[in-house]
C-alpha positions as CSV (number, residue, x, y, z in Angstrom):
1,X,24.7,-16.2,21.2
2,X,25.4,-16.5,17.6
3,X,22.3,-14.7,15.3
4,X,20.9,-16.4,12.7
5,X,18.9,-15.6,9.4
6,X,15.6,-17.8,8.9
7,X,13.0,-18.0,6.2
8,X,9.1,-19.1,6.6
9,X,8.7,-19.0,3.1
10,X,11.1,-19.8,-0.1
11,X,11.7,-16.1,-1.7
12,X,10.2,-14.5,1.6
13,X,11.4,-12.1,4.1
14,X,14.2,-12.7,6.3
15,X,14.1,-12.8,9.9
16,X,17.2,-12.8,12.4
17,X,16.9,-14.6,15.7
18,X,19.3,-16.3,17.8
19,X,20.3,-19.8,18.4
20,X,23.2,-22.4,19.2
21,X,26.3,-22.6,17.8
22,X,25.9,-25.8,16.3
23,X,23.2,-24.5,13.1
24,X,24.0,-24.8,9.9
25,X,22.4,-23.1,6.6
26,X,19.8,-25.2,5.5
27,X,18.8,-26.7,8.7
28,X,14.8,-26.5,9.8
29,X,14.6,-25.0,13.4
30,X,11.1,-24.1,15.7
31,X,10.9,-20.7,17.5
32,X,7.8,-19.2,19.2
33,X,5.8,-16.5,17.2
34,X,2.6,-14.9,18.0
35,X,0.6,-18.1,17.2
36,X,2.2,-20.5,18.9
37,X,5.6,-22.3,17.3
38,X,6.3,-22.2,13.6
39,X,8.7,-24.2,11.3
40,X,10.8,-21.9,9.7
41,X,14.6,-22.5,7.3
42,X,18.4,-21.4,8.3
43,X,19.3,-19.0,5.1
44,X,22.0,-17.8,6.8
45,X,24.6,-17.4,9.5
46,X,26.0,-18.1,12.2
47,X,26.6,-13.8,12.9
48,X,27.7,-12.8,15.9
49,X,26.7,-8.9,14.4
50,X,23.8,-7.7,12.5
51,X,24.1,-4.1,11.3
52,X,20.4,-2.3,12.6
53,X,19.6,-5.2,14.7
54,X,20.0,-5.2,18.7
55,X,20.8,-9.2,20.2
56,X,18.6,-8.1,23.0
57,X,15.5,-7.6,20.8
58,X,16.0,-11.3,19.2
59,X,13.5,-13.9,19.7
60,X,15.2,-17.4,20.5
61,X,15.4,-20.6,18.9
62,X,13.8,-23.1,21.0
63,X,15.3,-25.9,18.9
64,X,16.3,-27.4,15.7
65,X,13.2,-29.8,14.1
66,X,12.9,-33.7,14.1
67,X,11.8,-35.7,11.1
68,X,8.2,-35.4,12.8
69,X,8.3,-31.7,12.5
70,X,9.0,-31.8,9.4
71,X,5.8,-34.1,8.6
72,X,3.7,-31.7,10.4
73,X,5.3,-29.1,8.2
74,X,4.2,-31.0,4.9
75,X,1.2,-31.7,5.9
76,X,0.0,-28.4,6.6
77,X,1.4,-26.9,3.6
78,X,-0.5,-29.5,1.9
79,X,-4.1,-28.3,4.1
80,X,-3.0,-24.9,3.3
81,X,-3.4,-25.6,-0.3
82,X,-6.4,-27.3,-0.1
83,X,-7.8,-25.0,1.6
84,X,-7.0,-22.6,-1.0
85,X,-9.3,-24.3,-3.3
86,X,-11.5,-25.0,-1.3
87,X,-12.4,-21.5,-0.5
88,X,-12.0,-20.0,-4.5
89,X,-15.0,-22.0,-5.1
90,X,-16.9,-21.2,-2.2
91,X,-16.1,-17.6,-3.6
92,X,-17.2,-18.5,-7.2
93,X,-20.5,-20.5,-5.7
94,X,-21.5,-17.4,-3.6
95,X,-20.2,-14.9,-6.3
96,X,-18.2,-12.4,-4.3
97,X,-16.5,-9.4,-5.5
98,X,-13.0,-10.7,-4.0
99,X,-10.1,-12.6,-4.7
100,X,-8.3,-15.0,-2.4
101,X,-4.5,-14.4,-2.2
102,X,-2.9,-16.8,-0.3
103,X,-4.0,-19.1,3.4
104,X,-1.9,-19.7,6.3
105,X,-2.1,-22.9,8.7
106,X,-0.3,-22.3,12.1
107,X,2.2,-25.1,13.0
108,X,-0.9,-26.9,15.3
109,X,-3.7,-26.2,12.9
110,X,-5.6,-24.4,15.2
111,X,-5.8,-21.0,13.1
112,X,-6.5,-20.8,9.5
113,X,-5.4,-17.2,8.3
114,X,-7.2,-16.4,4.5
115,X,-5.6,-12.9,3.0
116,X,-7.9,-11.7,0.0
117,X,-7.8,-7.9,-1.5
118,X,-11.2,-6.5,-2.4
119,X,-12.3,-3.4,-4.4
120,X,-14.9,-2.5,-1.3
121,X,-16.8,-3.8,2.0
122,X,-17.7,-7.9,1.3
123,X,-20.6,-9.5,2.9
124,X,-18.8,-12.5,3.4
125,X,-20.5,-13.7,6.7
126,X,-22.2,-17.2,4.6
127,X,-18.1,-17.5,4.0
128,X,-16.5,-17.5,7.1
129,X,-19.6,-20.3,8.7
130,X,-18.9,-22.5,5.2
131,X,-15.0,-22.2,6.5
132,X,-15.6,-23.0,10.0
133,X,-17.8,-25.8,9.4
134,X,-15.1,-27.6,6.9
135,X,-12.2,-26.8,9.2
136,X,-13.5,-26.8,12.2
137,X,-10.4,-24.9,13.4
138,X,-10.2,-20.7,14.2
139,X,-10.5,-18.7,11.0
140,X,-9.7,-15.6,10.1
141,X,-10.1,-13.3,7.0
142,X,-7.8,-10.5,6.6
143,X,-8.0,-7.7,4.0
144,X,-4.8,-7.0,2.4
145,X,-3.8,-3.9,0.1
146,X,-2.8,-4.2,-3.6
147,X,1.0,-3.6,-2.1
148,X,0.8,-6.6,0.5
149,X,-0.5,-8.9,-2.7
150,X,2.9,-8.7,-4.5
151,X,4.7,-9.1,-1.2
152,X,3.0,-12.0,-0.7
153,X,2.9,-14.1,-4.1
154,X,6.0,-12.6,-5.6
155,X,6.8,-11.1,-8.7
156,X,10.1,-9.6,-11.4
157,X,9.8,-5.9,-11.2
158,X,10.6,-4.0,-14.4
159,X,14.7,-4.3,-13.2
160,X,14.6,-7.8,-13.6
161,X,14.9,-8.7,-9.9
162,X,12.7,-10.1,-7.7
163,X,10.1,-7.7,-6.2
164,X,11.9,-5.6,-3.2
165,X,9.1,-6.1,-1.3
166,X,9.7,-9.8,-1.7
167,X,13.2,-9.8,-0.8
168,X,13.7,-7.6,2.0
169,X,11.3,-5.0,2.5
170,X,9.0,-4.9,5.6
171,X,7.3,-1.8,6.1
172,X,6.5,0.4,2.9
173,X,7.0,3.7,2.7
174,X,5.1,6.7,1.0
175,X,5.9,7.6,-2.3
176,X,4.2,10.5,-3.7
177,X,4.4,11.5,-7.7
178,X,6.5,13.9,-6.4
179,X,9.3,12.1,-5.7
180,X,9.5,11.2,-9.4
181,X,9.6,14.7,-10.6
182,X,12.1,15.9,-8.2
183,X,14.4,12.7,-9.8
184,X,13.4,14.2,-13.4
185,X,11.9,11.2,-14.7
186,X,9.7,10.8,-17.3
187,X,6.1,10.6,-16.0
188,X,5.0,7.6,-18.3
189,X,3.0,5.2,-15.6
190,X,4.3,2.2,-17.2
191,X,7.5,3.3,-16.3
192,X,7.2,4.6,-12.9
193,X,4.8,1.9,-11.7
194,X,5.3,-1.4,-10.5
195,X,3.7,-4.6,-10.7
196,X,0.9,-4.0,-8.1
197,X,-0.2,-0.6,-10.1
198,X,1.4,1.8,-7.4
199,X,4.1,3.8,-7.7
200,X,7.6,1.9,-7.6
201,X,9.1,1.6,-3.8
202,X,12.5,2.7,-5.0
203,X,11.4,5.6,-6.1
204,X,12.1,7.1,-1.6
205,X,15.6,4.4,-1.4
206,X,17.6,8.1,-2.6
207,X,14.8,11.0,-2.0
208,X,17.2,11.6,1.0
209,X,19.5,12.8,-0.8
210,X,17.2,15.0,-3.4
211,X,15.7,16.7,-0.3
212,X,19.3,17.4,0.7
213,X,20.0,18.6,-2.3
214,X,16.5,21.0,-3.5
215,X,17.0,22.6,-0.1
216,X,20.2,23.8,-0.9
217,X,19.1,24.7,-4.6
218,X,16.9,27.8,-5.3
219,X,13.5,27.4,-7.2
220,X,13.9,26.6,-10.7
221,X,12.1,29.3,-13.0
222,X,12.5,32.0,-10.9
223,X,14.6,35.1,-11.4
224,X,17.4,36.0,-8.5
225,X,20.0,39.2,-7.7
226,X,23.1,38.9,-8.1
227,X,26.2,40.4,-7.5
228,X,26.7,39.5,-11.8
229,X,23.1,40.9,-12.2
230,X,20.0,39.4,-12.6
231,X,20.1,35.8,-13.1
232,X,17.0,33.2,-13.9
233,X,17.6,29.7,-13.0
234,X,17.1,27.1,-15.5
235,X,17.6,23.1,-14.4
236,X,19.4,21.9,-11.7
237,X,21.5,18.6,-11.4
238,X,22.3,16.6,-8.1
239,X,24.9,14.4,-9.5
240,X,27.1,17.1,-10.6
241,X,25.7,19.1,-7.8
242,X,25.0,22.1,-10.2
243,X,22.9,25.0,-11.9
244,X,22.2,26.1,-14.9
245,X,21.6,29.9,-14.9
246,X,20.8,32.0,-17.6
247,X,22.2,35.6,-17.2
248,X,21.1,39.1,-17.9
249,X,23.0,38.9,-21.7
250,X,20.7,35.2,-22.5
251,X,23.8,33.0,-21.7
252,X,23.2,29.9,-20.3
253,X,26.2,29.4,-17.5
254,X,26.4,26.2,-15.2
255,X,27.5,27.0,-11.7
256,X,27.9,24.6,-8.7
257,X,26.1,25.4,-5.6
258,X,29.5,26.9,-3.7
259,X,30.0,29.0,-6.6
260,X,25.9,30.2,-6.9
261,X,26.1,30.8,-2.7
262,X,29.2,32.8,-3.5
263,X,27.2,35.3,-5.5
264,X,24.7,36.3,-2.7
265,X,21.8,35.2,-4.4
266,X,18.1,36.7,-3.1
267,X,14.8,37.5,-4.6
268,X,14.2,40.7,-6.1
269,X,11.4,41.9,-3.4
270,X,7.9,42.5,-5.0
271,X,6.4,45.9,-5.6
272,X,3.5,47.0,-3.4
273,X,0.9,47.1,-5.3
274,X,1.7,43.3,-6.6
275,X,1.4,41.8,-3.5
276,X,-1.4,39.5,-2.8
277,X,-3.0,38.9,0.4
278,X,-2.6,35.1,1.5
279,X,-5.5,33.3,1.8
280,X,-6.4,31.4,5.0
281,X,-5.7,27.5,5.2
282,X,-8.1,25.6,5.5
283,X,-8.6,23.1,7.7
284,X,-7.2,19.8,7.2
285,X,-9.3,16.7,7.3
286,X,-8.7,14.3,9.7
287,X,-6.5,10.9,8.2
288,X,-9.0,8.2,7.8
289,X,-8.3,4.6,7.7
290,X,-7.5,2.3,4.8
291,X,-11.1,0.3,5.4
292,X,-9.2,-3.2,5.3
293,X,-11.2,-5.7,7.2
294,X,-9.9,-8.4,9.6
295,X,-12.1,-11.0,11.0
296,X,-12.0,-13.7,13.4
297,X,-14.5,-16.6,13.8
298,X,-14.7,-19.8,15.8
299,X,-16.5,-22.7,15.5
300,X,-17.8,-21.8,19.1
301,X,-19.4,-18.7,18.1
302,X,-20.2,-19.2,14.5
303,X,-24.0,-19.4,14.8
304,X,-23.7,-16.2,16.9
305,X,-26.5,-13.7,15.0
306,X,-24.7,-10.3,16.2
307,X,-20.8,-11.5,15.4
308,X,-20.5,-9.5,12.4
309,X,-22.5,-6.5,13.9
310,X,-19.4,-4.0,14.8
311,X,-17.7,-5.0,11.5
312,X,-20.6,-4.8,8.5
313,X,-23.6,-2.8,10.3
314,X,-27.4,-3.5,8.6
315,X,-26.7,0.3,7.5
316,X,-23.8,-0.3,5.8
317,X,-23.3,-0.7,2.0
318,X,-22.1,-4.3,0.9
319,X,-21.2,-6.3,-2.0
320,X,-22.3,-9.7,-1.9
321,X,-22.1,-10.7,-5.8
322,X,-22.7,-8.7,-9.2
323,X,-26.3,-9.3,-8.3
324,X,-26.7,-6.6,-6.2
325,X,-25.2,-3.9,-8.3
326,X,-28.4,-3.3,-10.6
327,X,-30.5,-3.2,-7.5
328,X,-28.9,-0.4,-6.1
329,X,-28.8,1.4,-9.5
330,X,-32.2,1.0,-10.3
331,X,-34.0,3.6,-7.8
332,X,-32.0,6.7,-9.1
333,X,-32.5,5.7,-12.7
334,X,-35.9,6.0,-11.6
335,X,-35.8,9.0,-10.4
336,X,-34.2,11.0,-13.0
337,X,-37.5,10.6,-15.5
338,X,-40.0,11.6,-12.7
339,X,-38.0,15.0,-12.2
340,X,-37.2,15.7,-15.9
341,X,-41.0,15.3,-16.0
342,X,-41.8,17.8,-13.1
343,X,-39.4,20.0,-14.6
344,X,-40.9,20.0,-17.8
345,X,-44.0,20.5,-16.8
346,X,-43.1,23.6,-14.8
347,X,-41.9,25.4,-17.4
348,X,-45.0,24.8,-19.7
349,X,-47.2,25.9,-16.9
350,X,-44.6,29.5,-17.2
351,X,-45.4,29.6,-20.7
352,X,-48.6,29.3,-20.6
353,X,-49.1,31.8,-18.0
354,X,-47.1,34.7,-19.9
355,X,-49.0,33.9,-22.9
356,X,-51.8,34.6,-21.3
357,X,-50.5,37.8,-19.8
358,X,-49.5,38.6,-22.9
359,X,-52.9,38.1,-24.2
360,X,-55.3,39.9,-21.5
């Protein structure tokens, strides 16, 4: 069965799945998903083989859409944006710390998906029940990432295309800072950054190959015997797959990595009384979880008094509003007087007493 490319969204992700011959680019078609059926675009296609992608894996096209698919489709991208608004004011009456990225209607309206990105925990209970009671429908709140923000609205990255986690990208990979100092770039944030404020995702598309290549290369800065003598190494280049070395008589020689291996280089062994003793590791901690919150409330059990128990505890800190700030704040400023005060006093009542040690 031929495989074909679709899209849910203009500029989004691509998704292969297969369906009959007869599909052209630019036709609207329905599969099943996890919520139900969704109306989604031929990009591309027909294929009869995707490189990375097993047939037997693909979910099938049920069929292609009729004009009153299509309807449904406009009229929910239509709720969808009403229900955009609707909700950014509900957030601007109640005055919560959070912004509202984007809302998804299923194909049959009975789920309501709203995606915002928050700096910390949101008491947004008084939301969700003003959401239920407009749509009547399932709703759901879902904390997103900074990362998952861009991928969703879009964006030009600093290359001039569009965002790769736009385009093509699904799952996003670690990038640590040092992955740009192993490519010798220039630490300037604006440069290594992308639009969300992390680090750019291309920075891991070739650290593949870096790691290939540092552990083949010795450590730069450190000194290494030769069968030419001592020599200290000095920068290393992947793309001409070199060293530079600077010998025993302060020349600076480059050297490929055949040519360096060639002249048995090791590390001059440490005298004994330089050697330190290693100190134990400690213990790592334990990977905690990125905190992102995902709710889901019907209008069957959005009176219920203990539904948002397991997800904000009483105990718990929240931020309903900039409000609550001060009141949180104000205890410890508080406190800090009354024990510069006890502290002060303290210290007279030390004076006083050698004085009158002193004294007697």
């Amino acid at each position: 069965m031929p495989i074909y490319g679709l899209r849910f969204r203009a500029l989004g992700q691509t998704l292969y799945h297969t369906g009959p011959a007869d599909l052209a680019v630019g036709d609207h078609v329905l599969i099943a998903a996890d919520q139900g059926q969704a109306l989604a675009q031929v990009v591309s296609g027909p294929y009869d083989y995707v490189a990375g992608v097993e047939p037997e894996s693909l979910t099938p096209i049920e069929r292609r859409a009729t004009e009153e698919d299509l309807a449904e489709g406009r009229t929910n991208e239509k709720l969808a944006r009403e229900a955009t608004e609707f909700c950014r004011q509900c957030i601007r009456d109640r005055r919560l710390d959070m912004k509202l990225v984007d809302v998804e209607v299923f194909f049959d309206r009975s789920k309501l998906i709203f995606y915002f990105t928050a700096p910390a925990r949101i008491d947004f209970r008084e939301l969700v029940k003003d959401l239920v009671r407009e749509y009547r429908a399932r709703i759901e709140l879902r904390q997103i990432g900074v990362r998952h923000e861009t991928q969703m609205v879009g964006a030009v990255g600093n290359c001039g295309m569009v965002c790769c986690c736009r385009r093509y990208l699904r799952k996003f990979a670690p990038v640590t800072i040092r992955m740009a100092k192993e490519q010798n770039l220039f630490l300037n944030p604006a440069k290594i950054s992308g639009i969300c404020g992390r680090l750019l995702c291309c920075l891991s598309y070739e650290q593949e190959n870096y790691d290939r290549f540092h552990h083949n290369c010795p450590r730069l800065g450190k000194k290494y015997q030769t069968t030419q003598g001592t020599m200290k190494v000095l920068r290393a280049n992947m793309f001409r797959n070199s060293l530079s070395v600077l010998n025993e008589n302060n020349e600076e020689q480059e050297l490929t990595l055949e040519e360096w291996q060639a002249l048995d280089p090791h590390r001059p062994e440490p005298h004994p009384n330089n050697v330190q003793p290693k100190q134990a590791q400690q213990p790592q901690k334990a990977a905690q979880g990125d905190g992102l919150l995902v709710v889901s409330v019907t209008p069957e059990n959005v009176d219920d008094p203990n539904l948002f128990a397991d997800v904000l505890p009483p105990d718990a800190p929240l931020t309903a509003g900039p409000e609550a700030q001060p009141q949180q704040a104000q205890p410890q400023a508080e406190a800090a007087p009354a024990e510069n005060s006890k502290s002060r006093r303290r210290r007279r009542r030390k004076s006083q007493q050698r004085q009158d040690g002193a004294a007697e």
